[in-house]
N, C-alpha and C positions, 0 to 999 in steps of 0.2 A: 504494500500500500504506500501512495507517495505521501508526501506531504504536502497542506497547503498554507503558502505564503499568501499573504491578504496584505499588501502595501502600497503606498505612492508611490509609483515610480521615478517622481520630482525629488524622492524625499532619500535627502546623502548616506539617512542611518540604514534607510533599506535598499540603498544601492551595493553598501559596502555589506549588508546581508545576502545581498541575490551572489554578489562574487564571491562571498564566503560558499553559500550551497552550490553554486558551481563549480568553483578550482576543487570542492570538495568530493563533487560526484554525488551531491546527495539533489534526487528525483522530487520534483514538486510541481503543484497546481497551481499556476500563476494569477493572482485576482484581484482586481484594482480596486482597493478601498474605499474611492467613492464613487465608479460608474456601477459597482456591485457593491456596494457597502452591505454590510450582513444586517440581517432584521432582526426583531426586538427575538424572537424563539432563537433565534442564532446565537445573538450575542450572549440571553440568558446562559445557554447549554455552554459555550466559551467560560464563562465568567466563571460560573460553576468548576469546570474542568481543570482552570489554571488555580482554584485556589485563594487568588488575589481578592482583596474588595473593589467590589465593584470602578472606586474612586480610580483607581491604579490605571484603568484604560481610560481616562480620559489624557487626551494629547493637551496636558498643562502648558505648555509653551506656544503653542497653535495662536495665530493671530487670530482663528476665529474665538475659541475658549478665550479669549483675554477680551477682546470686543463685546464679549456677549456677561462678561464679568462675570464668568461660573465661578470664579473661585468665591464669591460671599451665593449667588443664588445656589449652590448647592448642596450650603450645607442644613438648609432646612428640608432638601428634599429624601425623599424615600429610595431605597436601589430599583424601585420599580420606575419611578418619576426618571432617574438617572439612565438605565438600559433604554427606556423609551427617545430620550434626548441622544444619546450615543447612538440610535439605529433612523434616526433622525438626517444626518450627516456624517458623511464615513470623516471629514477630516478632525470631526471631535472624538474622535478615537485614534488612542497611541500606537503607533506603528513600529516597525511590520507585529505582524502576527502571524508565530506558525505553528499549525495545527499538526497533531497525528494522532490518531485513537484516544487514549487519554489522556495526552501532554500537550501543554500548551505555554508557547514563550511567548511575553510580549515583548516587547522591543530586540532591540541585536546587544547581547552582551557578550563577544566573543566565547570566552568561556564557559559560560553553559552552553553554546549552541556546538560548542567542540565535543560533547556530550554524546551530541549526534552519532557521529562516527561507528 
């Protein structure tokens, strides 16, 4: 089974992730964050999977997340209010993201993704 990367292709952290799983040989499903951005049952089953709170996938640095001043409207929201706003717009989710049965990385930290192997 491959894996699937979910990232911006604009975006330097998941470019120096896609060259990681290539020079590496590791097979994946390529899927663009926001022409396919994942929906509210997607992201739930993800959020779930990876462990992390909910908070951890929002893309905090994202010119949109800072425009939209998530960081005070969020903290009276619910992880249900929060998954529905994150499948809302792929770019207020932290990228890349890679899936495999039940493991899941969000962003590129080399070291765990050497894990892979």
């Amino acid at each position: 089974m491959n894996y699937t990367f979910i990232n911006y292709p604009k975006c330097s952290t998941c470019q120096k992730a896609r060259k990681f799983l290539d020079e590496n040989k590791i097979k994946y499903n390529d899927r663009h964050i926001v022409t396919d951005t994942p929906s509210y049952d997607e992201l739930k089953k993800i959020i779930e999977k990876s462990g992390l709170p909910v908070s951890k996938f929002f893309n905090t640095s994202g010119l949109l997340y800072r425009s939209m001043n998530l960081k005070e409207e969020l903290k009276n929201s619910s992880d249900d209010e929060k998954i529905k706003l994150l499948a809302s717009n792929g770019m207020l989710i932290k990228r890349p993201i890679l899936i495999k049965k039940d493991m899941v990385l969000l962003g590129f930290k080399e070291e765990e993704w050497k894990k892979l192997k």
